[in-house]
N, C-alpha and C positions, 0 to 999 in steps of 0.2 A: 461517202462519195465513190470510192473504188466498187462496194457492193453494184453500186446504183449504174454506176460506167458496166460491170460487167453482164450485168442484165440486158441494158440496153445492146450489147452487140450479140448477145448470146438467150435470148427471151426463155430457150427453154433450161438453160440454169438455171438452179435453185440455190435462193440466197437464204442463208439464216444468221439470224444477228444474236450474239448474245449479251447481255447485259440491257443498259438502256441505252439506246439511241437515239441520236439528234431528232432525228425526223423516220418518222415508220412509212413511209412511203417506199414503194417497187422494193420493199422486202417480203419473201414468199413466208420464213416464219419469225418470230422474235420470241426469244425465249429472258426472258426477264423475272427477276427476286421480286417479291410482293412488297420488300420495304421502297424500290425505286419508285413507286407512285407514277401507274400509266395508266390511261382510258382505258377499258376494254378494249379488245379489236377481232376479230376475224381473222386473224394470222399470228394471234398471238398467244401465247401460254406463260404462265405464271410458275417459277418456281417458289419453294420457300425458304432459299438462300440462294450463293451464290452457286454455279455449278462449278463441280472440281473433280479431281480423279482420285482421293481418295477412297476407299473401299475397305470391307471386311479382309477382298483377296489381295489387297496391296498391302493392306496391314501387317496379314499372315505373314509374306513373303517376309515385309522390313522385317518382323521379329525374328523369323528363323536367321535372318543376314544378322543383326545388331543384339540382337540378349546375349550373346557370349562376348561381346563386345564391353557389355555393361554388367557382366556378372561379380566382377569384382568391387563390385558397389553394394551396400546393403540398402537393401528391401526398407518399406516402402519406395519407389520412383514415383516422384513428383516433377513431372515435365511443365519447363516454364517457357512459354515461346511471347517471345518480343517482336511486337511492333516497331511503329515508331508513328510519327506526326500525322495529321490529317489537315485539309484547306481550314478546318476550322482553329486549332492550335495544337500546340505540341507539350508534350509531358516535362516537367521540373526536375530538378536533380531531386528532389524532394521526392515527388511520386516515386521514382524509378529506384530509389531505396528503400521507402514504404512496399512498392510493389516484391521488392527482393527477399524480404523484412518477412511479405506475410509466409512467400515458398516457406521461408527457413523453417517457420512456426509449423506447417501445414507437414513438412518433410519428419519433421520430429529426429526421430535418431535413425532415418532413413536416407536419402539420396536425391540431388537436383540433377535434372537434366537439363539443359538451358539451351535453346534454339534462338538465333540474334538471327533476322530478317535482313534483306537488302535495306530495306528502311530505317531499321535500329541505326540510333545515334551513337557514336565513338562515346557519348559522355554517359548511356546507361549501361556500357560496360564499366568504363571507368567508377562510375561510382558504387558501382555493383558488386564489379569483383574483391576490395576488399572486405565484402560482408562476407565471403561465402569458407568462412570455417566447417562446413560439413561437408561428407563424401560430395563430387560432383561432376559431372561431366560437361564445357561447354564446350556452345560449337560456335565460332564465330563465320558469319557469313561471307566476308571479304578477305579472310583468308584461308579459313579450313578448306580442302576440294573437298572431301567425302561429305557430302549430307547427311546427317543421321535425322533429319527432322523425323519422317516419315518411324523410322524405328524409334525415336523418343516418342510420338506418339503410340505405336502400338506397344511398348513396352511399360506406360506409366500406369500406376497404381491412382492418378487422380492428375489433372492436367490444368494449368490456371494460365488463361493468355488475355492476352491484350486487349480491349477490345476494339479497338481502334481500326484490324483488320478481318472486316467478312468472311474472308476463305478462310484466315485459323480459325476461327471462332467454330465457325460449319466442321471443318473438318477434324476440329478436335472430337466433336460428340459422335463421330462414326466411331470413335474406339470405346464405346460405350463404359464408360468409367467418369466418376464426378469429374465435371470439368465445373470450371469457375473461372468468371470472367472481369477483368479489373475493368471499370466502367470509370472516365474521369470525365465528367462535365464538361470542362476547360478543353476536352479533346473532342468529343466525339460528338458529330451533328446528329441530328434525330433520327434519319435512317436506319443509323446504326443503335439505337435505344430500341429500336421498333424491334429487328433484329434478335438482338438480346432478351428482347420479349418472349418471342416467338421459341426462342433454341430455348 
């Protein structure tokens, strides 16, 4: 509605919508993921995720900021980034220990990195953190300030996240290194399967 109000007072603004929108009307472009499922249009272009700002050159940067951060961890880095719920359902204290369960196995006699989401639940730390006997670095979102997401991505040696959220998922695979993605049923509507296809 705002787009749509500022057009109308302003015609020669250009409006672009990203994601998928109510209605594509008096939108000049839409830029929309191929899992949202839209008609064709004439003002419209298809991504193949969602769009975001990570990059090769943000990556660079995180690393040069966060590897001496994380040096005193041994080798292999296994970055774990956490979701959390979707409108279709939300993960078990079960999964979110299985999901911790498999880092550990994947880290071997090397190192987790663990990024907790605005969306991650108080209860997959809580049942998380007493698994984590090996080296590890988390970062909790509600109250660490410093983000190190971005530098746990470009620092990891193989990267396993959620799948529950689009943007990690996409933005894991710009740090070109095995990513692996925990897929729950019980959680994730079809879009996001499609998605998962596709990366």
């Amino acid at each position: 509605p705002v787009l749509r109000y500022l057009k109308r007072q302003s015609p020669a603004t250009r409006t672009v919508y990203l994601m998928r929108p109510e209605v594509n009307a008096d939108l000049d472009l839409v830029a929309i993921p191929e899992h949202d499922f839209m008609d064709p249009a004439s003002n419209m272009i298809t991504t193949m995720g969602p769009l975001h700002a990570v990059s090769p050159e943000t990556l660079a940067a995180a690393r040069a900021q966060w590897e001496p951060k994380f040096a005193h961890l041994p080798r292999p880095f296994v970055t774990l980034c956490l979701g959390g719920a979707t409108k279709k359902g939300r993960y078990t204290a079960h999964q979110w220990r299985e999901l911790v369960q498999r880092a550990i196995l994947l880290a071997g006699s090397g190192s987790l990195l663990i990024a907790s989401s605005r969306r991650t639940p108080p209860e997959a730390l809580d049942v998380s953190t007493p698994l984590l006997q090996l080296p590890h670095y988390l970062h909790r979102w509600d109250t660490d300030i410093d983000n190190p997401y971005l530098g746990m991505l470009a620092c990891a040696d193989g990267i396993i996240v959620t799948g529950d959220s689009l943007s990690m998922c996409a933005e894991a695979c710009v740090a070109q290194v095995p990513v692996y993605i925990y897929a729950c049923t019980n959680v994730l509507p079809l879009k996001h399967e499609l998605l998962h296809q596709t990366l």
